[in-house]
C-alpha positions as CSV (number, residue, x, y, z in Angstrom):
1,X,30.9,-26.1,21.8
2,X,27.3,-25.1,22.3
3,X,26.3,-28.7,22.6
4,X,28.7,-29.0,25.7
5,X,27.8,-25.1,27.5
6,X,24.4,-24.5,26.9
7,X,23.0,-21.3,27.8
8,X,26.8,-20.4,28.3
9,X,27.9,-19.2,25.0
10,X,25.3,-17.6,22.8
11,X,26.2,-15.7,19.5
12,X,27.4,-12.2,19.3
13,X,24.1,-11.2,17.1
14,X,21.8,-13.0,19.7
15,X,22.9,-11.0,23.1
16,X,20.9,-7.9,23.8
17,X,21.6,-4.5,23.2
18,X,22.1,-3.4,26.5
19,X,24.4,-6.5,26.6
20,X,26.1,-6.3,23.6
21,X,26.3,-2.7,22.7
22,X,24.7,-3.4,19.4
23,X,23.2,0.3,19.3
24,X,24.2,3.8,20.1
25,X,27.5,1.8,22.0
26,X,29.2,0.0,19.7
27,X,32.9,0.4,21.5
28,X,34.4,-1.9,23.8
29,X,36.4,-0.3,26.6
30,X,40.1,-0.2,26.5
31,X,42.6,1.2,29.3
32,X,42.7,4.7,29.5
33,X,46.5,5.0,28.5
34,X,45.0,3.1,25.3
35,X,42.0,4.7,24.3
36,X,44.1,8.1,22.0
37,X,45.3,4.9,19.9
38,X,41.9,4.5,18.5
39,X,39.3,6.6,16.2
40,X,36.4,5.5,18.5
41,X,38.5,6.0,22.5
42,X,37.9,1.6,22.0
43,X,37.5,-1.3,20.2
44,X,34.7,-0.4,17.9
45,X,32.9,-3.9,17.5
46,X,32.8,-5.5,13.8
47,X,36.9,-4.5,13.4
48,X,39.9,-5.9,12.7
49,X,42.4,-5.0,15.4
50,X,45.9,-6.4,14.7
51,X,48.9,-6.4,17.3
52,X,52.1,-7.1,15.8
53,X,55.1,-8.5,17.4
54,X,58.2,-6.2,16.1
55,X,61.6,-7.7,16.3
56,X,64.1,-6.6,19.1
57,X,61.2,-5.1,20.6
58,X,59.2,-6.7,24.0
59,X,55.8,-5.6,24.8
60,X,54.0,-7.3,22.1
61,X,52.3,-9.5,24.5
62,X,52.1,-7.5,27.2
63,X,50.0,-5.1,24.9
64,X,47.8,-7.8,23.8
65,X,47.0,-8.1,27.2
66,X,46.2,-5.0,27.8
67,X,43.6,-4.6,25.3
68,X,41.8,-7.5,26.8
69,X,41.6,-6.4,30.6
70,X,39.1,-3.6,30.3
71,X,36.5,-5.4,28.3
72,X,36.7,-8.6,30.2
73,X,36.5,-6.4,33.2
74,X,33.2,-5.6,31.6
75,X,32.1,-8.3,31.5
76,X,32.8,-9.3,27.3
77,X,34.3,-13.1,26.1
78,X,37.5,-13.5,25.0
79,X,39.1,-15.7,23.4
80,X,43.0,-16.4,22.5
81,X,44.0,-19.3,19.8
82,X,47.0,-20.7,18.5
83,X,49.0,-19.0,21.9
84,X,50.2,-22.5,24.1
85,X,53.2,-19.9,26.0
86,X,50.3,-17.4,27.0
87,X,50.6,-17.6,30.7
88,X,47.6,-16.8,33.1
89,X,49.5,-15.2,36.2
90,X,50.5,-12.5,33.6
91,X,47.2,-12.5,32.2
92,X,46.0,-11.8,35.5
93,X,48.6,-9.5,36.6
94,X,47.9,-7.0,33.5
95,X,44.6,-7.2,34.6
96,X,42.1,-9.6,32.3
97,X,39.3,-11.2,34.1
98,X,40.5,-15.1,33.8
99,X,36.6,-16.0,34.1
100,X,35.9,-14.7,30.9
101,X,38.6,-15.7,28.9
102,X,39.1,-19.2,26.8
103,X,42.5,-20.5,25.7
104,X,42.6,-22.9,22.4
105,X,46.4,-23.3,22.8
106,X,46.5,-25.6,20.2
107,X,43.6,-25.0,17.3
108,X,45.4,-27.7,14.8
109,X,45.6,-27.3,11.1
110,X,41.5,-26.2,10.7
111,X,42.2,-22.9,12.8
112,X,40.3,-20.8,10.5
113,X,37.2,-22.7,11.3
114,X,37.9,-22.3,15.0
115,X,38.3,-18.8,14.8
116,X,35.0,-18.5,12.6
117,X,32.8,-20.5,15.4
118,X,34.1,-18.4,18.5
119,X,33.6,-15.5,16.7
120,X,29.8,-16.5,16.7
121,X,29.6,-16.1,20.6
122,X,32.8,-14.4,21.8
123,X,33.3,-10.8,21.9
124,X,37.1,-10.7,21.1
125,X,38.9,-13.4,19.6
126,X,42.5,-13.6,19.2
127,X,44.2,-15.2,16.8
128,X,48.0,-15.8,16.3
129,X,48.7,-17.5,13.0
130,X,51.7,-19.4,12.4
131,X,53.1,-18.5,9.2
132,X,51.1,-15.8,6.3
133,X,47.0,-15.8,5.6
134,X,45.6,-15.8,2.1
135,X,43.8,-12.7,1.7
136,X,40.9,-14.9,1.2
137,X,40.7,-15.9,4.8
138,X,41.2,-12.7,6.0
139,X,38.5,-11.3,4.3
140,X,36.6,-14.3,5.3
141,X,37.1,-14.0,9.0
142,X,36.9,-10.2,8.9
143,X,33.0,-10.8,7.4
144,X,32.5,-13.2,10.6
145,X,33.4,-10.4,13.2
146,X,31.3,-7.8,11.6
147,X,28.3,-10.0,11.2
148,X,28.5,-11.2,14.4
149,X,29.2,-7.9,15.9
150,X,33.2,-9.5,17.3
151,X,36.3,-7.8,17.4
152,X,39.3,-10.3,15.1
153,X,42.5,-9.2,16.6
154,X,45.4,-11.1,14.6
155,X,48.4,-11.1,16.5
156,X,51.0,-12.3,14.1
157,X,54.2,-10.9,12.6
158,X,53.2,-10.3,9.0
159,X,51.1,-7.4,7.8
160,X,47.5,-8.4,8.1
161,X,46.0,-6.2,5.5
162,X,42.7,-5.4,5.8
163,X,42.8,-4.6,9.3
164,X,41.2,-1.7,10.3
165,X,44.0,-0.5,13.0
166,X,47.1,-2.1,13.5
167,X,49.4,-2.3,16.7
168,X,52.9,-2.6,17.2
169,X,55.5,-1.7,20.0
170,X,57.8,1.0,19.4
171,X,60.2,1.3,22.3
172,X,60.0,-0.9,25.3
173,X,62.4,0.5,28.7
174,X,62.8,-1.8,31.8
175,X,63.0,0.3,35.4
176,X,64.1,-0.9,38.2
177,X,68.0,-2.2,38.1
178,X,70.5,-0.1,39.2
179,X,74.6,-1.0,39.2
180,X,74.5,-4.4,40.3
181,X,71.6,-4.1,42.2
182,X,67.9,-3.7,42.5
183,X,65.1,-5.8,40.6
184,X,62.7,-4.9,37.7
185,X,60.0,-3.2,38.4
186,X,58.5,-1.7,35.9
187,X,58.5,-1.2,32.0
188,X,57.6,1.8,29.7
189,X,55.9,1.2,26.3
190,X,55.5,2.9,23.5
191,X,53.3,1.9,21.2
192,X,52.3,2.6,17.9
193,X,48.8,2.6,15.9
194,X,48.1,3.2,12.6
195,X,45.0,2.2,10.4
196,X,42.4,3.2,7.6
197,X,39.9,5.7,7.4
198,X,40.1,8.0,10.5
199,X,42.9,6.3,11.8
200,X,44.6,6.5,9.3
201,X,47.4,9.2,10.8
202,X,49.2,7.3,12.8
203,X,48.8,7.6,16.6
204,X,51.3,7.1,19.6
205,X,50.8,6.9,23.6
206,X,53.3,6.2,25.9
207,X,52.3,4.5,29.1
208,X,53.7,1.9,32.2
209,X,53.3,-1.6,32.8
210,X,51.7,-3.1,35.2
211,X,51.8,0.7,36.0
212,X,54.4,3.8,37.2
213,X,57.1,3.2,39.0
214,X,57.0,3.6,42.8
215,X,59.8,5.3,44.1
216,X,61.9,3.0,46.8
217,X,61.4,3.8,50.3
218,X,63.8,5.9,52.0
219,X,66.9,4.1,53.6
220,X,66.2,4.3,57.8
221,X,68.7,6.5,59.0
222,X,70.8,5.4,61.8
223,X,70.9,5.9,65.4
224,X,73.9,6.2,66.9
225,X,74.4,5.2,70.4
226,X,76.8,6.4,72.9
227,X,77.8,4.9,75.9
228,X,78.1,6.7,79.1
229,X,80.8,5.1,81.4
């Protein structure tokens, strides 16, 4: 990958403080409705951040977004693997800078080594992992991102143990429809974080997506004319 964008993509460890926030600023910005989930008001660089998808629950995409759009805003990497119905008009929608992130839809069967290179140069990398990890590689990828100064974020349905905060949505309510009419326009998310160490307790925020509601305009009222014979 370095071969074919040189100067492009350079490791996490070689970009300069100022750049990389490798000194007093080790946190990458999330959203304001997102930063109570987290110890640190971010993502602290070096962690594990899982999200995972709960059953009968929506959002869980939609929240991985979300933690993306702020730090690409930035001006950090991202990267997503093993995600092929990702789609980049919601990506865009919720926000993340599309000229900072890199798609690997389809990593094959040596995603593990994948993840390990883009870790070298991106800030975030995503991974979403088809079936369970050995503990094994999840200690061996978790020793990548805090060498290199990355932030792992598993996004898969099993526990990923190890993780330093983990992510799920709680309660996910559409607004918008009425009886038999109207559209949706907007969703309300709860979501859930709970981790190890200071994040241990777990930690709850509430927020809207793509943002509040807007009220509908007022109906015009109407003008009755009379005729004058």
């Amino acid at each position: 990958m370095r071969g074919e964008l040189p100067g492009l993509v350079r490791r996490a460890s070689e970009l300069t403080t100022e750049v990389a926030g490798l000194g007093a600023d080790r946190v990458l910005p999330v959203l304001p409705e997102l930063r109570e989930l987290f110890a640190g008001q971010g993502l602290r660089r070096g962690s594990t951040v899982a999200v995972r998808p709960v059953p009968g629950v929506s959002g869980s995409t939609s929240l991985l977004l979300c933690l993306l759009a702020a730090a690409s805003q930035g001006g950090s990497w991202c990267a997503v693997v093993g995600l092929p119905q990702l789609g980049l008009v919601a990506a865009a929608e919720m926000g993340v800078s599309l000229e900072r992130l890199a798609l690997v839809p389809y990593p094959g069967p040596q995603w593990t080594g994948v993840v390990a290179t883009l870790l070298d140069g991106f800030d975030i990398v995503v991974v979403a992992a088809a079936g369970p990890v050995a503990a094994s590689v999840r200690a061996q990828l978790a020793a990548r991102a805090r060498q290199r100064g990355s932030v792992l974020m598993p996004f898969v349905a099993n526990p990923w143990e190890g993780a330093d905060v983990s992510l799920s949505p709680e309660k996910s309510v559409w607004h918008g429809l009425g009886w038999g009419r109207g559209r949706l326009r907007s969703r309300e998310l709860t979501v859930c974080a709970r981790g190890r160490g200071s994040a241990e307790r777990p930690r709850r925020s509430t927020f809207w997506l793509p943002g509040p509601p807007v009220p509908p305009p007022e109906a015009p009222q109407r003008i009755r004319l009379s005729v004058v014979r």
